[in-house]
Each structure stands twice: as structure tokens, then as C-alpha cells.
C-alpha positions as CSV (number, residue, x, y, z in Angstrom):
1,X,18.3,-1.4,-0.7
2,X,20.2,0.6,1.3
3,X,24.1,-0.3,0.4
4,X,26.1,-1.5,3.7
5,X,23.1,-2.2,6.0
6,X,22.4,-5.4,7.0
7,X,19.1,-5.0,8.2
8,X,18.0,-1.8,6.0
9,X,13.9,-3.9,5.9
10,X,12.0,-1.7,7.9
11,X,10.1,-3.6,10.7
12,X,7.9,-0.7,10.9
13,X,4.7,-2.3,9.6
14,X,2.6,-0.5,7.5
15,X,3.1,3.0,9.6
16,X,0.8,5.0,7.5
17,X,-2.1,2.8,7.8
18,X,-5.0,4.2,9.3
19,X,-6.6,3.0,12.5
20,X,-8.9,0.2,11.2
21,X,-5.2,-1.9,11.1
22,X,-5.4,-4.2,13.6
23,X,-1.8,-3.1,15.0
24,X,-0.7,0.3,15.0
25,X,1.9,1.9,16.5
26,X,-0.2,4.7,18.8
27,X,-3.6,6.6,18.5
28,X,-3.8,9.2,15.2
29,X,-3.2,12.8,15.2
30,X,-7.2,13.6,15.9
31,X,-8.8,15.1,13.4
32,X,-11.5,17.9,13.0
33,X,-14.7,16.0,13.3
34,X,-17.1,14.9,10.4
35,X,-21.1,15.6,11.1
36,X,-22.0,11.3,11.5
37,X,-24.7,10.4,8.7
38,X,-28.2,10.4,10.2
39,X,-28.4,6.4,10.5
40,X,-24.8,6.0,12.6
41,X,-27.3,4.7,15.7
42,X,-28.4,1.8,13.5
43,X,-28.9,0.4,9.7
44,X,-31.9,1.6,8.2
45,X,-33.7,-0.8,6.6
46,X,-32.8,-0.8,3.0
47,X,-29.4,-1.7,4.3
48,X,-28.2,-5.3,3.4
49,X,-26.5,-7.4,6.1
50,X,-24.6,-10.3,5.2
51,X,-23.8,-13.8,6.7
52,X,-21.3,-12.7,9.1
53,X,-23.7,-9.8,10.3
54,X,-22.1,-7.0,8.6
55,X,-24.4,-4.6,7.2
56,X,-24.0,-1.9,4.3
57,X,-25.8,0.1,2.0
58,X,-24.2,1.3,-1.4
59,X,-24.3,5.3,-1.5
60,X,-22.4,6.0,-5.0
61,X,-21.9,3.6,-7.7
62,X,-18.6,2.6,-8.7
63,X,-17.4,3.2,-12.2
64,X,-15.1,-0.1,-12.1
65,X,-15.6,-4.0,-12.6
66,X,-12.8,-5.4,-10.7
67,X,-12.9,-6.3,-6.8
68,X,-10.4,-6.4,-4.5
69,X,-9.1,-9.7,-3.4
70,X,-8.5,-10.5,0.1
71,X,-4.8,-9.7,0.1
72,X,-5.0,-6.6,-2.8
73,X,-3.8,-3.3,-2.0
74,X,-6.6,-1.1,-1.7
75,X,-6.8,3.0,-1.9
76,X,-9.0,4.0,0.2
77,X,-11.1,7.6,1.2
78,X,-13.0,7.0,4.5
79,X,-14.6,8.5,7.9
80,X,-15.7,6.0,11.1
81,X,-17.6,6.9,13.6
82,X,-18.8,5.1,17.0
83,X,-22.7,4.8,17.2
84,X,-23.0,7.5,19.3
85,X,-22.0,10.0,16.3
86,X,-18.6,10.5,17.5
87,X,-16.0,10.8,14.7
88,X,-12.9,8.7,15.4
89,X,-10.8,8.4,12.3
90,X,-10.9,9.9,8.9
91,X,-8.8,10.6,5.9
92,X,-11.0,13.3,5.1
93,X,-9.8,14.9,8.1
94,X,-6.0,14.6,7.0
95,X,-6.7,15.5,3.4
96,X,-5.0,12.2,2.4
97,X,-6.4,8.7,1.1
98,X,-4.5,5.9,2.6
99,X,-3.0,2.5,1.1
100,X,-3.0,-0.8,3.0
101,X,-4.0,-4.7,2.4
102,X,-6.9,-5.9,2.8
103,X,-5.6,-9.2,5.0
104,X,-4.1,-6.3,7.6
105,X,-7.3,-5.1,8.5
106,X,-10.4,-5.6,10.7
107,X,-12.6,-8.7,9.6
108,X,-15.3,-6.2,8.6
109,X,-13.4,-4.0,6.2
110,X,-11.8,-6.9,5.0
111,X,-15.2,-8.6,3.8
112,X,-17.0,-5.2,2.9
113,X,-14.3,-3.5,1.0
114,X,-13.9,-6.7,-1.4
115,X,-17.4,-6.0,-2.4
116,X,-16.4,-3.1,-3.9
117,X,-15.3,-1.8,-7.2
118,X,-13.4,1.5,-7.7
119,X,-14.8,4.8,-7.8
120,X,-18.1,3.6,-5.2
121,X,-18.7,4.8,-1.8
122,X,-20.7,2.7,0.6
123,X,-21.5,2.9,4.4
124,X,-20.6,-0.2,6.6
125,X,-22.3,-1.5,9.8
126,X,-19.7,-3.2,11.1
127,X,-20.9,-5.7,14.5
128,X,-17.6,-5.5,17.5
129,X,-17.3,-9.2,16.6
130,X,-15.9,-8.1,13.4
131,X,-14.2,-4.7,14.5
132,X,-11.9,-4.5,17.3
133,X,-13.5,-7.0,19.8
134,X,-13.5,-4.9,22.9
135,X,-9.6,-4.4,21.7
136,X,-8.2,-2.0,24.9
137,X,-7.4,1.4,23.6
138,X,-9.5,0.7,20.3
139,X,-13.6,2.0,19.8
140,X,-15.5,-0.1,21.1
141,X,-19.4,-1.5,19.8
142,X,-20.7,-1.2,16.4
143,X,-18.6,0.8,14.0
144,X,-20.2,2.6,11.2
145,X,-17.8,4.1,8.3
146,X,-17.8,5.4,4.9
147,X,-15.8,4.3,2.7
148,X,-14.7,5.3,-1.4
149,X,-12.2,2.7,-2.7
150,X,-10.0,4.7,-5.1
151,X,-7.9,2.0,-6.1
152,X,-7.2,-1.4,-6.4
153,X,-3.8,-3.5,-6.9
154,X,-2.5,-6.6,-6.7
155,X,-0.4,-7.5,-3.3
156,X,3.3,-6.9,-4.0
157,X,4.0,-10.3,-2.1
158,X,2.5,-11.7,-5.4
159,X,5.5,-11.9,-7.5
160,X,5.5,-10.8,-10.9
161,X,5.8,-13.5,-13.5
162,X,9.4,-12.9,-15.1
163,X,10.8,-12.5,-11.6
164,X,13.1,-15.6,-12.3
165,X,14.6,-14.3,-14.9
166,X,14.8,-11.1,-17.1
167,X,12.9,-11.6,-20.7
168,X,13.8,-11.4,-23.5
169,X,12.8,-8.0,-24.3
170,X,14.0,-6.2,-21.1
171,X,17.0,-4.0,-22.0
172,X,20.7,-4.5,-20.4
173,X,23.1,-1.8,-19.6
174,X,27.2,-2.5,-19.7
175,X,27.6,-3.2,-16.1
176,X,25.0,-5.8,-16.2
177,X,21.9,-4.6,-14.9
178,X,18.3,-5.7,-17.1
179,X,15.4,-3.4,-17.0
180,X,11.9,-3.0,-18.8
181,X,9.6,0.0,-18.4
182,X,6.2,-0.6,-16.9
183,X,4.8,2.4,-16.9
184,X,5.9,5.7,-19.0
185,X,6.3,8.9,-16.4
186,X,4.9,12.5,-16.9
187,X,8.1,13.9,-16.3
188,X,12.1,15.2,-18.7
189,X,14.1,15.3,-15.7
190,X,16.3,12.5,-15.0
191,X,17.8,12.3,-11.2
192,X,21.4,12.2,-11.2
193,X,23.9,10.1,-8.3
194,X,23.7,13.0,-5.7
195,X,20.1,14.0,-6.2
196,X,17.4,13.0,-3.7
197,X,14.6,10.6,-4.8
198,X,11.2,9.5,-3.4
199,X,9.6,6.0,-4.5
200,X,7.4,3.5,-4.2
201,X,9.0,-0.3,-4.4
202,X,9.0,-3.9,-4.0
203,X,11.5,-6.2,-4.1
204,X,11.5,-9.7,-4.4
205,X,14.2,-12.9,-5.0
206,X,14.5,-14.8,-7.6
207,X,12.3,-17.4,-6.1
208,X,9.3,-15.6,-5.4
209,X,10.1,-14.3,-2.0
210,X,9.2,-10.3,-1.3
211,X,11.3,-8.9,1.4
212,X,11.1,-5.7,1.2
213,X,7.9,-3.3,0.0
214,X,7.1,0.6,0.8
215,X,3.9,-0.4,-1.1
216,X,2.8,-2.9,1.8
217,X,3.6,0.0,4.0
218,X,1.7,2.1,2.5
219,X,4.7,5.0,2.8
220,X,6.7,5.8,0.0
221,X,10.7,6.3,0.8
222,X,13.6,8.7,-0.1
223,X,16.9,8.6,0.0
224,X,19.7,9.8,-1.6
225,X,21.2,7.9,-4.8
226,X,24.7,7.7,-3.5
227,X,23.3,5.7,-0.4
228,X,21.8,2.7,-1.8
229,X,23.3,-1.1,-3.8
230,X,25.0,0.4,-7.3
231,X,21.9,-1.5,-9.1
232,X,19.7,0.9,-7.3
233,X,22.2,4.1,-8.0
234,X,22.4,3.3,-11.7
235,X,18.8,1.9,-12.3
236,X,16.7,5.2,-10.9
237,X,19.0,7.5,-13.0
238,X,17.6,6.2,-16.2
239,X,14.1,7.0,-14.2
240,X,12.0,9.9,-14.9
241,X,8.8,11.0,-12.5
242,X,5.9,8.7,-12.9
243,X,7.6,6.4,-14.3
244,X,7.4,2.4,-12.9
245,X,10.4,0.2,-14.1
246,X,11.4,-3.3,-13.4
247,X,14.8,-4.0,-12.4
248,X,17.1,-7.3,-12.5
249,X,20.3,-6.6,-10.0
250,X,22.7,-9.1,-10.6
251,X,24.3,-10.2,-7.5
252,X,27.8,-8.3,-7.4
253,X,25.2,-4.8,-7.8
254,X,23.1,-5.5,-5.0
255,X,24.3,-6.7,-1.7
256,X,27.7,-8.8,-3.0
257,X,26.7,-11.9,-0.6
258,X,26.5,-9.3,2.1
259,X,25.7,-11.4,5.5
260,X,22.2,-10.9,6.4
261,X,21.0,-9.5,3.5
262,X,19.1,-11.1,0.3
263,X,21.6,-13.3,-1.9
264,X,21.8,-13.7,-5.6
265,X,20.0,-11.5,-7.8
266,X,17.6,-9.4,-7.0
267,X,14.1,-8.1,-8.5
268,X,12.8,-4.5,-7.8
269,X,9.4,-2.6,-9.1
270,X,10.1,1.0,-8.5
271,X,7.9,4.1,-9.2
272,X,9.9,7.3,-9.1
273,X,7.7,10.0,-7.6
274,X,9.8,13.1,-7.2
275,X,13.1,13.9,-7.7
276,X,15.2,16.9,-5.1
């Protein structure tokens, strides 16, 4: 959304993604290790192992109901380890949970996170077939990680179901723009044109399409207010932190029919998360 760029979509996939994405952009910072669990070598045998021949064992119960589709945003806590004990990714280690779909994955945490529900922890057995598959650069053999799922969300490439259109209860400002508040925020302050913000967004057209999404990423962004499409500048203003709002940008306060970039009007979920 970046006002006078042509190509402001970031091709930089997902660049906070931990290693089990099957493409990265270079091996992680390494982290200090985690002590392996006492069965890395092999499942014990209260472990259950599935059709595919991935093998887990639940370690917490989860407090939720819901599972995570295949293509769902998942928030994730987790530590893997090669069979051999050695730690080789965590986000432990990095004091951070990380935020990625479940399609961008490796086959096994695509199949074991989805039987999850939010707030468990369980240990995977994951077989090479359905890790990295003697991958160069990647581990290699069994795979064994724990894993908390956190959260669960729908995939923003799933458009929401007024994105044709803004309803009848959204709210217009003078210039045009339509908005309706998702989610209330925590915070009093609103940013004003020269402050710098930090978000989480999608954006789709009026058809359906995403094209854009820090939330796919799994990387929030921040910019200054004066530096994006005036639908962007005046929208976020109204904005406090924690908030999520739903914005309609007529065409002539988004891009104009700016070569390159999306046409007509546009459709944006943002989250503000902090305001400078």
C-alpha cells in the first residue's frame, strides 16, 4: 500500500518463518540448545503413528475445540531436534512464537499440527519422507519436535464475506472511504499523518483476490503514514492500538489506476500494533 510504487508486494515469502518452511531464505541465527526429550532416538511405545507413518504422542492437553485447517494460520511454540539429540531450531531459543500456514510447511507438520487444538503441546516423529527428503542444506533422517499451537486463524487468502462490497452498517467518512471495526483496541492514542505505525494486514480486491498480506508472512510492517495510498493515511488515523478494522478504498484513494498495481477498489484488514 505503499503510495507511488508499482511493485510495493513484497516477494519476500514468509521471511520470519521458521526452518520447518520448505523454502527459506538462509540457515537461522543458532540458538542456545534445548536438552532433547529422553525418546528423540525413537517413539516409545505409547506413541500413535498414523497412515502416512508419522508418529506423535499428546504431552499437554489443549484447552480448545477448533483444528487448524490445511491452509489456516497457525501460532506456533516449538523445539526440533535430529535423532541424535542435537537441537536444530527452536522458538524457545529466540524467545518468540512464530506464524506461518500450514500448506507452506513440511508434509509432517502439516498433517500433525491439524490434529491439534490450541493451548496443547505434542511431540512429533516425523519419518524424512515427510520432512525434508534428504533436502541439501536441511536435517536430515527422522525429525522429532515439540510443538504448542498457540493460535489458530483462518488463511487471509480466504476472503472475507462483504469483500465485494461495504455493508450496510460499515461507516463512511466525507472523502469516501467505508470502514467497520472488527476488533476494539486496548489503546486512547490515535496516530496522526507523520507518526510511524506497525501492522498486521491483508488486502484483497473486490473479487476475492489477496495480493498482498504481512499475516501470510508472518512479519508485521511499519511505515510511516505520509508514505502510503490516502485510504491507508486517513483509515489508520481513526485506529487505536489493538484495534482490527476493515477498510473499503475506493479507487481514486488507493492506487488511482496506477499501472501495475491493483485496480478498482480495494479491501484491507488491518491490526494496528504500535504507534512511534
Amino acid at each position: 500500500m505503499i503510495s507511488g510504487s508499482a511493485h510495493y508486494y513484497t516477494a519476500l515469502l514468509l521471511m520470519a518463518v521458521p526452518i520447518v518452511v520448505t523454502a527459506v531464505q538462509g540457515p537461522p541465527a543458532k540458538p542456545a540448545p534445548i536438552p532433547p526429550p529422553p525418546d528423540v532416538a525413537a517413539p516409545p511405545k505409547d506413541a500413535t503413528t498414523t497412515a502416512s507413518g508419522l508418529t506423535f504422542k499428546v504431552l499437554q492437553p489443549g484447552t480448545g475445540t477448533a483444528r487448524p485447517a490445511a491452509t489456516d494460520m497457525v501460532t506456533v511454540h516449538y523445539t526440533g531436534w535430529t535423532t541424535d539429540g542435537k537441537m536444530f531450531d527452536s522458538s524457545h531459543a529466540r524467545n518468540a512464537p512464530a506464524t506461518f500456514p500450514l500448506d507452506r510447511v513440511i508434509k509432517g507438520w502439516g498433517e500433525g499440527v491439524q490434529l491439534m487444538v490450541a493451548g496443547e503441546k505434542r511431540r512429533l516423529w516425523i519419518p524424512q519422507t515427510l520432512a525434508y527428503n534428504g533436502q541439501a542444506g536441511r536435517p536430515a533422517g527422522m525429525l522429532v519436535f515439540d510443538i504448542e499451537l498457540l493460535e489458530l486463524m483462518p488463511s487471509p487468502r480466504v476472503p472475507p464475506p462483504d469483500v465485494a462490497a461495504a455493508p450496510a452498517d460499515a461507516k463512511r467518512t466525507a472523502s469516501g472511504l467505508a470502514y467497520k471495526v472488527l476488533k476494539a483496541g486496548t489503546g486512547t492514542e490515535h496516530p496522526r499523518r507523520e507518526s510511524q505505525v506497525t501492522v498486521h494486514y491483508t488486502g484483497w480486491q473486490t473479487n476475492g483476490r489477496m495480493f498482498d498480506s504481512s499475516v501470510e508472512r508472518g512479519a508485521p510492517t511499519s511505515f510511516g503514514l505520509g508514505e502510503v495510498i490516502p485510504g491507508w493515511t486517513e483509515g489508520v488515523q481513526l485506529m487505536v492500538v489493538g484495534e482490527k478494522t476493515r477498510f473499503w478504498i475506493p479507487q481514486d484513494l488507493a492506487y488511482k489506476g496506477q499501472s501495475g498495481s491493483p485496480a478498482g477498489m480495494l479491501v484491507f484488514d488491518v491490526e494496528l500494533i504500535a504507534i512511534r
